[in-house]
C-alpha positions as CSV (number, residue, x, y, z in Angstrom):
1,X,-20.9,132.7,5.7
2,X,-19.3,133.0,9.0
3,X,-15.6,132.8,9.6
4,X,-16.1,129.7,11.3
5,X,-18.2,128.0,8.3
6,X,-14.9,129.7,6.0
7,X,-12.9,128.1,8.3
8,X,-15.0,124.8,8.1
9,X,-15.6,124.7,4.7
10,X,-13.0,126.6,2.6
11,X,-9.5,125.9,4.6
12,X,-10.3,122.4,6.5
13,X,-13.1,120.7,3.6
14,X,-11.2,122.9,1.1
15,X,-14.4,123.1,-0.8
16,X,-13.1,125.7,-3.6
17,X,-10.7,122.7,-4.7
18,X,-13.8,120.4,-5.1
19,X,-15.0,123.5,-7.6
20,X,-11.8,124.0,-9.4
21,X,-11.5,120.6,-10.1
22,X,-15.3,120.1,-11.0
23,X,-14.8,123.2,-13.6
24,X,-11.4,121.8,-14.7
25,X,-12.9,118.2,-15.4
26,X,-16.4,119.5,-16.8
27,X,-13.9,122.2,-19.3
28,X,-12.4,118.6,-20.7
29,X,-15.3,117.5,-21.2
30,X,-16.2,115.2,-18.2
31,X,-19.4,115.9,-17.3
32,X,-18.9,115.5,-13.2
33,X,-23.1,115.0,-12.6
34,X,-22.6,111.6,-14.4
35,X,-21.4,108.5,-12.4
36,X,-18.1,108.4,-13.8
37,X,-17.6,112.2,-14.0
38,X,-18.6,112.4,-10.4
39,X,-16.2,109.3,-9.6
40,X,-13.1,111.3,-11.2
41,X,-14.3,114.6,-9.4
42,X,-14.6,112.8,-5.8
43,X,-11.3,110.5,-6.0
44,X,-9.1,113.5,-7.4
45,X,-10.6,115.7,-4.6
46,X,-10.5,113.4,-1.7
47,X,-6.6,112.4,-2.5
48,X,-5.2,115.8,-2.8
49,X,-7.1,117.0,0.4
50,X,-6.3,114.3,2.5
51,X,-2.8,114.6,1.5
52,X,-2.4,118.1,2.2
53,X,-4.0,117.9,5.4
54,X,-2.1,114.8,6.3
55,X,1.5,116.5,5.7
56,X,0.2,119.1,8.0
57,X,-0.9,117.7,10.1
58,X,1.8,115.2,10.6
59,X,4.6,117.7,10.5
60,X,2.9,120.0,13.4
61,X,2.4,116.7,15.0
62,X,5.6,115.1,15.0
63,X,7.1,118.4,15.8
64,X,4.8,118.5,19.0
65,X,5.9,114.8,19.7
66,X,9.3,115.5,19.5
67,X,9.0,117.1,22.8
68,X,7.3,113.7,24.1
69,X,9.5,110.8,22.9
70,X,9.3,107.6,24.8
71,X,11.6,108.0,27.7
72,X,10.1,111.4,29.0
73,X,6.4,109.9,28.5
74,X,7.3,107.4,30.7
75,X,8.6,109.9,33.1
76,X,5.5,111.7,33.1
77,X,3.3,108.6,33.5
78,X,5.4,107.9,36.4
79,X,4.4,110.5,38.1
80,X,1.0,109.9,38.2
81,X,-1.3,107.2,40.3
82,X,-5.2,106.3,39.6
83,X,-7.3,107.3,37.1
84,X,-5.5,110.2,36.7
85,X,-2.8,108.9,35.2
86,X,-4.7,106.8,32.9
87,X,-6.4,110.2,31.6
88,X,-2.8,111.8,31.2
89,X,-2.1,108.2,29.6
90,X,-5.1,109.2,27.6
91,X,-4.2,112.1,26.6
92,X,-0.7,111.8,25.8
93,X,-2.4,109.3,23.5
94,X,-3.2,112.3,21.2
95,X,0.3,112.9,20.3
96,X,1.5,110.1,19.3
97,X,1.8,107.7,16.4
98,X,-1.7,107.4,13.7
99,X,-2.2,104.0,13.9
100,X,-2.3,100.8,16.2
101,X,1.0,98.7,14.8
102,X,2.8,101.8,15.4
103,X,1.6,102.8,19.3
104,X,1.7,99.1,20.3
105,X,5.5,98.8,20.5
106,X,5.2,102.3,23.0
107,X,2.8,100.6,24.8
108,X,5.2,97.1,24.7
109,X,8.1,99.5,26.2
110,X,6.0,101.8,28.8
111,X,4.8,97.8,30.3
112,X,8.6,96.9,30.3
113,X,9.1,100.0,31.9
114,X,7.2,99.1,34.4
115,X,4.3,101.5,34.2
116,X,1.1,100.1,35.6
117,X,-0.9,97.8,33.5
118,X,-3.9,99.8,33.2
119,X,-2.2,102.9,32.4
120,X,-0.5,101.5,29.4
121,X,-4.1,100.2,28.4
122,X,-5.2,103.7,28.5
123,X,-2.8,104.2,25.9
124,X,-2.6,101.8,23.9
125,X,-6.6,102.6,23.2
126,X,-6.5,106.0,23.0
127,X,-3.1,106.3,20.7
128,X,-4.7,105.0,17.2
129,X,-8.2,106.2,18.0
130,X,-8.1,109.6,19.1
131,X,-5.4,111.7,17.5
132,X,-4.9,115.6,16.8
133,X,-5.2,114.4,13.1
134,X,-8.7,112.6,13.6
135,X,-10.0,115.6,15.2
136,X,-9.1,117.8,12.1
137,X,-10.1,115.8,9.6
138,X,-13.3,114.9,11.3
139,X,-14.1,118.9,11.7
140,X,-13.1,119.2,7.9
141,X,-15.6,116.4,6.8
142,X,-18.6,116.8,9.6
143,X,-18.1,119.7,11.6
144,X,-16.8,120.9,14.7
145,X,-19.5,119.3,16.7
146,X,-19.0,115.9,15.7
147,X,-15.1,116.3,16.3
148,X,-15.0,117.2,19.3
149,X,-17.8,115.1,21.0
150,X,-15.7,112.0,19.3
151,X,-12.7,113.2,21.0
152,X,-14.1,112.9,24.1
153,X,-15.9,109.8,23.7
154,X,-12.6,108.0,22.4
155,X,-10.8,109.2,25.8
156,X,-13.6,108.2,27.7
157,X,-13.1,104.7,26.3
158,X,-9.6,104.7,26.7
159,X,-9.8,105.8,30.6
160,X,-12.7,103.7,31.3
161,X,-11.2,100.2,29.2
162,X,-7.9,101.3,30.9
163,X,-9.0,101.8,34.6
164,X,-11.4,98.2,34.1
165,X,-8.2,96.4,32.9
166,X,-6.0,97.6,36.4
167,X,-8.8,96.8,38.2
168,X,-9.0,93.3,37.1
169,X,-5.2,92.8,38.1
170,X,-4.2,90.9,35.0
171,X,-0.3,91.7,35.4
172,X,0.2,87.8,35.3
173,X,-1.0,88.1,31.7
174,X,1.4,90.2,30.2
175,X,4.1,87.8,28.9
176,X,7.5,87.6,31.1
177,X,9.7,88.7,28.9
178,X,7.4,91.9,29.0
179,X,7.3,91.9,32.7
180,X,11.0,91.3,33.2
181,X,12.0,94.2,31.2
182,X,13.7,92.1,28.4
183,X,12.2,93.4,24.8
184,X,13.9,91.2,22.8
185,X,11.2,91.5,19.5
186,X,11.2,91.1,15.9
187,X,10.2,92.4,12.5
188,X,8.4,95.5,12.2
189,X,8.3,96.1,16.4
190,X,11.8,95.6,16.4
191,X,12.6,97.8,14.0
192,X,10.0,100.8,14.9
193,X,11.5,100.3,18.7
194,X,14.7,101.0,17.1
195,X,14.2,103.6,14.7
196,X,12.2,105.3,17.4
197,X,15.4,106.2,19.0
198,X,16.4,109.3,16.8
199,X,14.2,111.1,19.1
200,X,14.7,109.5,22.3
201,X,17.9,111.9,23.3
202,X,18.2,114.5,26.2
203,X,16.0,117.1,26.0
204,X,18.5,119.9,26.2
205,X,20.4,118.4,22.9
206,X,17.7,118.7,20.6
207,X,17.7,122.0,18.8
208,X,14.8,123.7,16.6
209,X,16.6,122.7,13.3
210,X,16.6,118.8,14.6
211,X,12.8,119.2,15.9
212,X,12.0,120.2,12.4
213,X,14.2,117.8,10.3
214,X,12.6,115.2,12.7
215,X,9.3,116.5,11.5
216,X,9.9,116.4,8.0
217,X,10.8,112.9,8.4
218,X,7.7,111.8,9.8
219,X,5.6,113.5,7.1
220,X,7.8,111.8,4.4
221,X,7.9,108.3,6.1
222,X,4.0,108.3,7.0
223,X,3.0,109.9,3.6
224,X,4.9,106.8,2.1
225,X,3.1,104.8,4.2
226,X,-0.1,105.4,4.2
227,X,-0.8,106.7,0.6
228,X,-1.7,103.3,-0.2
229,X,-4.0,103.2,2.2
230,X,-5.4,106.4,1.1
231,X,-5.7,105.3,-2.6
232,X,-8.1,102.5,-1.4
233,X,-10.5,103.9,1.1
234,X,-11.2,107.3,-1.8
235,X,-11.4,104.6,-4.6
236,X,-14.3,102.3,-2.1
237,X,-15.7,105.8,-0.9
238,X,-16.0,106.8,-4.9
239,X,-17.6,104.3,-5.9
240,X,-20.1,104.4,-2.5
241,X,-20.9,107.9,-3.3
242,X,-21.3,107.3,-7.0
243,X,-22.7,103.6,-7.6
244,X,-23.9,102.1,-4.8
245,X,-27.8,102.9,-4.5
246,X,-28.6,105.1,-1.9
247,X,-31.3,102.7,-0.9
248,X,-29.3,99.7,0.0
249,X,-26.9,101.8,2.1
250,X,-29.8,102.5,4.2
251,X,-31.0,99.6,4.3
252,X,-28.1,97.9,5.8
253,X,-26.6,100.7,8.0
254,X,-29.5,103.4,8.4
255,X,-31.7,104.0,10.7
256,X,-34.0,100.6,9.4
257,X,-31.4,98.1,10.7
258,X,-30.9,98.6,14.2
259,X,-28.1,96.2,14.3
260,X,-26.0,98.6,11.9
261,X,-23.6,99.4,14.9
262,X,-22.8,96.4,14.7
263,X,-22.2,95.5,11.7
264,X,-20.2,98.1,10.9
265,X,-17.9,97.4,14.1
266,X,-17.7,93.5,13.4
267,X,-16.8,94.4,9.8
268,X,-13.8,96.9,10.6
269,X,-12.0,94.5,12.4
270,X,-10.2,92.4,9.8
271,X,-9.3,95.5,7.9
272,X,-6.2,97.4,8.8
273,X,-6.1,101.2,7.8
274,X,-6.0,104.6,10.1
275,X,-8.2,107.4,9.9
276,X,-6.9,109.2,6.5
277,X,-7.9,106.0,4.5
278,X,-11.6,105.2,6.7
279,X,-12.5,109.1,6.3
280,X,-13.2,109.1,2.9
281,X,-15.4,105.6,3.0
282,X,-17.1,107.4,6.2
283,X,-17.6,110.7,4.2
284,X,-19.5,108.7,1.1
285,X,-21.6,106.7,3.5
286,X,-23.1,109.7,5.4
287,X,-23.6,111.4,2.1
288,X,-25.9,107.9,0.9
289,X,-27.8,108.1,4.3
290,X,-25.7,105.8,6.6
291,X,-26.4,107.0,10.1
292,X,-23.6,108.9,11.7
293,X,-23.2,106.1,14.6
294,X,-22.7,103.5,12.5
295,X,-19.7,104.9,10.1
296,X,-18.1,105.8,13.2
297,X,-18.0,102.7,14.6
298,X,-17.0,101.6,11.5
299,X,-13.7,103.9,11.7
300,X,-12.8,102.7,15.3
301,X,-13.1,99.1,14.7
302,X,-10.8,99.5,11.6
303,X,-8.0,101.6,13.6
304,X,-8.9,100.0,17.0
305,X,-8.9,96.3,16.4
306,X,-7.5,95.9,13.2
307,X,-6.8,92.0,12.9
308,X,-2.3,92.8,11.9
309,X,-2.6,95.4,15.4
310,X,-4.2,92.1,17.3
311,X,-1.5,89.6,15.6
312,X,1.2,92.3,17.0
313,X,-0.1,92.9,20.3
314,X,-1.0,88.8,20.8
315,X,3.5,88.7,20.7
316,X,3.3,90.9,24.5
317,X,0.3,89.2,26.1
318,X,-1.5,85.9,26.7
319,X,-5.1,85.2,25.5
320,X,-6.8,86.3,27.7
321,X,-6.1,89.7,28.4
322,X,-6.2,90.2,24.8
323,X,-9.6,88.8,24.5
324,X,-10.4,91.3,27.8
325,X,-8.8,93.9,25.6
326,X,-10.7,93.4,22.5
327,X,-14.1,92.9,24.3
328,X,-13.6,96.4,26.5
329,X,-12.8,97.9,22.7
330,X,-15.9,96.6,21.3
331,X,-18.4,97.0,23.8
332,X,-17.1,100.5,24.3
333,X,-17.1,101.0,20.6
334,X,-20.8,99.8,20.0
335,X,-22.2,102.2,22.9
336,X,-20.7,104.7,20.8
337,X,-21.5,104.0,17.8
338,X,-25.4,104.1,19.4
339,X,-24.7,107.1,21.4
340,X,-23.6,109.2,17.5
341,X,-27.2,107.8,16.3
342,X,-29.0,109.2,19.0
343,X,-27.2,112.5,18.9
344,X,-27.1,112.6,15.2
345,X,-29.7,114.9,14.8
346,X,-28.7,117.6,17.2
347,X,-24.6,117.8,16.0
348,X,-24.9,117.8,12.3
């Protein structure tokens, strides 16, 4: 084995846990090459590795993104004109909050700010969808190859859906209270705009010691959050990997229904999770024969579009551009989710 593949396989995938617990359960007499053995094996797996590499992954995160809290991001952004500030939009996108009901009250404050339209756009897309924490965990599940190459797809979206929505000219369609610099909100964007605060202070003040307590924070406060979330998608990817007929998974979204992409987009849309919840469903549904395309779309239609981000983001603009919005997602989505099939073969 190479050091990458140890790397891959034993440190991100964490494969000798999967053994340890396989022995441990098949020692009390659960014999893991049953359904229900293999169940108990997969869930306790899944959970404990997605948990270890979501504290980590959050803590190095949030202590990255203490150096970027909202007031110097939109310094930055403001120094930038074009396209290439929606790629620095992008990729400031990639340190920031996991999923789309927590970047959409940024992206409500960079638009009061007065940042350009399109720039905010850029990310607003690229914020929940392509993340230092989705590239890890994708390299821990599929690879390095398949990481990456979604990386760069997901920024790709979020430039292109970014630059389209600036050149539309579709200020008029942010709502005025938006435009005029008056965020008055409520509920849960209220109350992320103000909790978001604690890091918001002068550069200079913030020591090493409050860059980590801030860090800490954020793994305890997302852990909270999102371990429910995580609890679901193992328990559906369990019993996908361990129940559902391999057939009828390829049936519906393998390489017989060519409207899989689809499917799988249309059908993330009224869910709301991030990426540590849809990874395990992904994971189960590659491992029954889904193609790669198609679970992918899947994951960005759920972290995207999620119908409570849409609900959110409908309180900042009209209509319209959030019909725009959701279309550019889609449609960018879907060619991805078709691009993945095609390369399946030469990145797995």
């Amino acid at each position: 084995m190479g050091i990458w593949d140890f790397i891959q396989d034993e440190i991100l995938g964490m494969k000798w846990l999967n053994r340890l617990i396989g022995s441990l359960l098949n020692a009390c007499g659960l014999d893991t090459s049953e359904k229900i053995g293999g169940s108990v094996q997969f869930f306790i797996y899944d959970v404990i590795k997605i948990m270890v590499l979501l504290g980590v992954l959050i803590f190095l995160i949030s202590y990255i993104q203490s150096y970027f809290p909202p007031e110097r991001t939109k310094k930055i952004l403001g120094r930038f004109h074009g396209i290439g500030a929606n790629c620095i939009a992008a990729l400031l996108g990639t340190v920031t909050p996991f999923c789309s009901c927590s970047s959409i009250p940024l992206f409500m404050g960079f638009t009061s700010a007065g940042l350009p339209l399109g720039v905010t756009f850029s990310f607003l897309i690229s914020s929940p969808m392509v993340d230092l924490g989705s590239l890890i965990l994708l390299m821990s599940i599929f690879g390095w190859k398949v990481a990456v190459v979604y990386v760069i797809v997901g920024l790709v979206i979020a430039v292109a859906g970014g630059t389209l929505i600036e050149k539309l000219h579709l200020e008029s369609e942010v709502e005025e209270f938006i435009r005029n610099g008056k965020l008055h909100l409520e509920s849960e964007v209220e109350e992320f705009i103000r909790n978001g605060k604690s890091i918001d202070t002068p550069q200079n003040e913030l020591t090493k010691r409050d860059r980590l307590k801030y860090s800490w924070e954020q793994v305890t406060g997302t852990v909270k959050k999102v371990f429910p979330y995580v609890i679901v998608g193992v328990g559906i990817g369990a019993v996908i990997h361990n129940w559902i007929p391999e057939e009828w998974v390829i049936k519906l979204l393998g390489t017989g229904n060519p409207f899989g992409v689809i499917i799988a987009t249309i059908c993330g849309i009224p869910m709301y999770a991030d990426i540590f919840g849809c990874i395990p469903i992904a994971e189960a549904l590659v491992a029954k024969g889904a193609k790669l395309g198609v679970v992918l779309a899947f994951m960005m239609g759920v972290i995207t579009l999620s119908l409570p981000s849409m609900i959110m983001l409908k309180k900042a603009i009209k209509p319209k551009l959030l019909g725009i919005f959701i279309a550019i997602c889609s449609v960018g989505i879907i060619l991805v989710g078709y691009f993945f099939n095609i390369i399946q073969n030469y990145i797995i």
